[in-house]
C-alpha positions in Angstrom: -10.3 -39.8 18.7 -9.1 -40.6 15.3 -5.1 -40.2 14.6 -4.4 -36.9 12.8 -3.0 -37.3 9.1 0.3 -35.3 10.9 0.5 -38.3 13.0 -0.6 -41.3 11.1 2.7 -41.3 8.5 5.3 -41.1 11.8 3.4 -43.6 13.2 3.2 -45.9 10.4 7.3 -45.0 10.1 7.6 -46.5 13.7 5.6 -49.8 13.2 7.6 -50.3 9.8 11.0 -49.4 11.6 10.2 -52.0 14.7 9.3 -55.1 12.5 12.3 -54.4 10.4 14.6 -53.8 13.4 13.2 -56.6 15.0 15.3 -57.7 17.6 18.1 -54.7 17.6 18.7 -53.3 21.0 20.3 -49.5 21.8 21.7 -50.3 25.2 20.1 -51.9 27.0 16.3 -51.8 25.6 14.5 -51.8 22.2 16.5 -50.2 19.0 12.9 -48.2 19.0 13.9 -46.3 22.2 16.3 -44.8 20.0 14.1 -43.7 16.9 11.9 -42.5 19.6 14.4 -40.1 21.4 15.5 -39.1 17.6 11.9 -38.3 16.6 11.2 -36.3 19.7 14.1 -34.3 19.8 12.5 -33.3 16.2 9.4 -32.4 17.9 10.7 -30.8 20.4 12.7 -28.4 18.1 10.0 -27.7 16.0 7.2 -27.6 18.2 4.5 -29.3 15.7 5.5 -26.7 12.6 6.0 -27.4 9.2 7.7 -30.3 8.1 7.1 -31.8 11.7 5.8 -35.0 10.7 8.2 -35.4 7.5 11.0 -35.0 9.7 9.5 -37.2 12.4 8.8 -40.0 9.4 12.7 -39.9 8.6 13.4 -40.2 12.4 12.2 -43.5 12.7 13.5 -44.9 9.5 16.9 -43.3 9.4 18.7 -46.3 10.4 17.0 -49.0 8.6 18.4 -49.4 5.4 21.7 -49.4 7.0 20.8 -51.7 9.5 18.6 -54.0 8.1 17.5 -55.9 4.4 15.1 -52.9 4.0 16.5 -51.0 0.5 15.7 -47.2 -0.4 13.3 -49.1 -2.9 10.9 -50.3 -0.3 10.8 -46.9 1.7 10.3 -45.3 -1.3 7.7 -47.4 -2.5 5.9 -46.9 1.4 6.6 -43.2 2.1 7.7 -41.6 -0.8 11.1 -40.0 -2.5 11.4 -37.1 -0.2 12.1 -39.4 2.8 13.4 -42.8 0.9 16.4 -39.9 -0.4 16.6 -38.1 3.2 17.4 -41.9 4.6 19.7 -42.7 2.0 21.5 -39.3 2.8 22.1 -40.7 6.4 22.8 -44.1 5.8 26.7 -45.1 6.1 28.2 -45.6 2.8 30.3 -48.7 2.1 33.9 -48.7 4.0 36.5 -50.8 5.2 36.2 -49.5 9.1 34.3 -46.6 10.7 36.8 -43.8 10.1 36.4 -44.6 6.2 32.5 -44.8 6.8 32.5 -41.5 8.4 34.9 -39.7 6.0 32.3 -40.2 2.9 29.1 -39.8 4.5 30.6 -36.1 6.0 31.7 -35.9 2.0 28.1 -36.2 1.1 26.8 -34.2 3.9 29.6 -31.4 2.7 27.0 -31.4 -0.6 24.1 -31.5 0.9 21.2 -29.0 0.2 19.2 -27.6 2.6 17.5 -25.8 0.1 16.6 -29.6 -0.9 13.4 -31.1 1.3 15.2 -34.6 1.4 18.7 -32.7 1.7 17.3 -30.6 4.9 15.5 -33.6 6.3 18.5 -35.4 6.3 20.8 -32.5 7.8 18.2 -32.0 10.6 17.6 -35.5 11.5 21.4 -36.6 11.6 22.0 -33.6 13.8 19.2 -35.1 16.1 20.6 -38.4 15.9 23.6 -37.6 16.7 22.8 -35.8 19.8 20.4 -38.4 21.2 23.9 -41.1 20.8 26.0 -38.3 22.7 23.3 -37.9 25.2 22.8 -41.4 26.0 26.4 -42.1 26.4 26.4 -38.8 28.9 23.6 -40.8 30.9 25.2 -44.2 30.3 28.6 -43.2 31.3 29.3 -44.7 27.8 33.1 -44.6 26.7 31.6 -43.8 23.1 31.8 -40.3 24.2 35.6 -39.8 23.3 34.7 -41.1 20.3 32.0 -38.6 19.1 34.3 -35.8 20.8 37.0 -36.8 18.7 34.6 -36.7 15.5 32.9 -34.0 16.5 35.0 -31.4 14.5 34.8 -33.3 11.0 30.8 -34.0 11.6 30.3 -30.6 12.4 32.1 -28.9 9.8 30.3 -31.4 7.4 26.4 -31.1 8.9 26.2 -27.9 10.6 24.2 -25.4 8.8 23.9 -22.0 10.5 19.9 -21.3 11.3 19.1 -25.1 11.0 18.5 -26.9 14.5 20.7 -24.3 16.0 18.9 -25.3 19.7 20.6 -29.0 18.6 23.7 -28.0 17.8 23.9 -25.6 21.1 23.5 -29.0 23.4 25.6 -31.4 21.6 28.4 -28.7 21.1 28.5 -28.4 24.8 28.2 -31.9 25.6 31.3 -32.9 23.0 32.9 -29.9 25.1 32.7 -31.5 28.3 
């Protein structure tokens, strides 16, 4: 069975986001297992709908300008403004240490559109990410948990947009909470 065109672009996103992440790890496995939990915690809230496979694209490229050579240039050039802007959205500005880091990117996410396609992508997608991190360090035992607690209300108050990924928010609020 051929691969639908709703599928082909994510998928190509993946193979692109493993040879340029190359030898990362998340844990204790492949950086991918990360993209994937991202990218299916998009599915999973959307359920295939619109947008599903846009979303999914930025998924599994939303950390690799920021964590590898790859510029907004070359995933431009390969999948197009909407997401090369959505992964620039999500990817850490410059900063002297994480706190600074953090304190911009919620600035931009504070201006953020989600009347924008690369603007909502981007507000959906770190909203995923974020809760796949917080789930894994649930399941992990990870000590990173204080530390997205403790950010928790800045991120919030920066990404959160009432009626957008609300089933999202409703886990990672709780988890945070615990």
């Amino acid at each position: 069975m051929a691969e639908s065109t709703h599928d082909a672009i994510p998928a190509q996103a993946r193979a692109f986001a493993i040879e340029h992440h190359g030898d990362q790890r998340y844990g204790d496995g492949p950086y991918v297992t990360h993209l994937d939990e991202v990218a299916e915690l998009i599915r999973a809230q959307l359920g295939g709908g619109a947008g599903d496979a846009l979303l999914r694209t930025v998924a599994y490229l939303h950390d690799v300008v920021e964590d590898t050579p790859v510029t907004a240039t070359q995933v431009a050039e390969r999948f197009g403004a909407v997401v090369a802007g959505a992964v620039e959205l999500l990817s850490d500005p410059p900063g002297a240490n994480r706190k600074q880091r953090k304190a911009a990117l919620h600035a931009r996410f504070e201006r953020t559109s989600p009347e924008d396609a690369a603007g909502r992508a981007a507000l959906i997608v770190k909203a995923a990410d974020r809760l796949a991190n917080v789930r894994a360090c649930v399941a992990n035992g990870d000590a990173r948990l204080a530390m997205y607690a403790d950010e928790h209300p800045a991120f919030r108050g920066a990404v959160h947009r009432p009626g957008l990924c609300d089933a999202v928010w409703s886990e990672l609020d709780a988890l945070v909470a615990r």
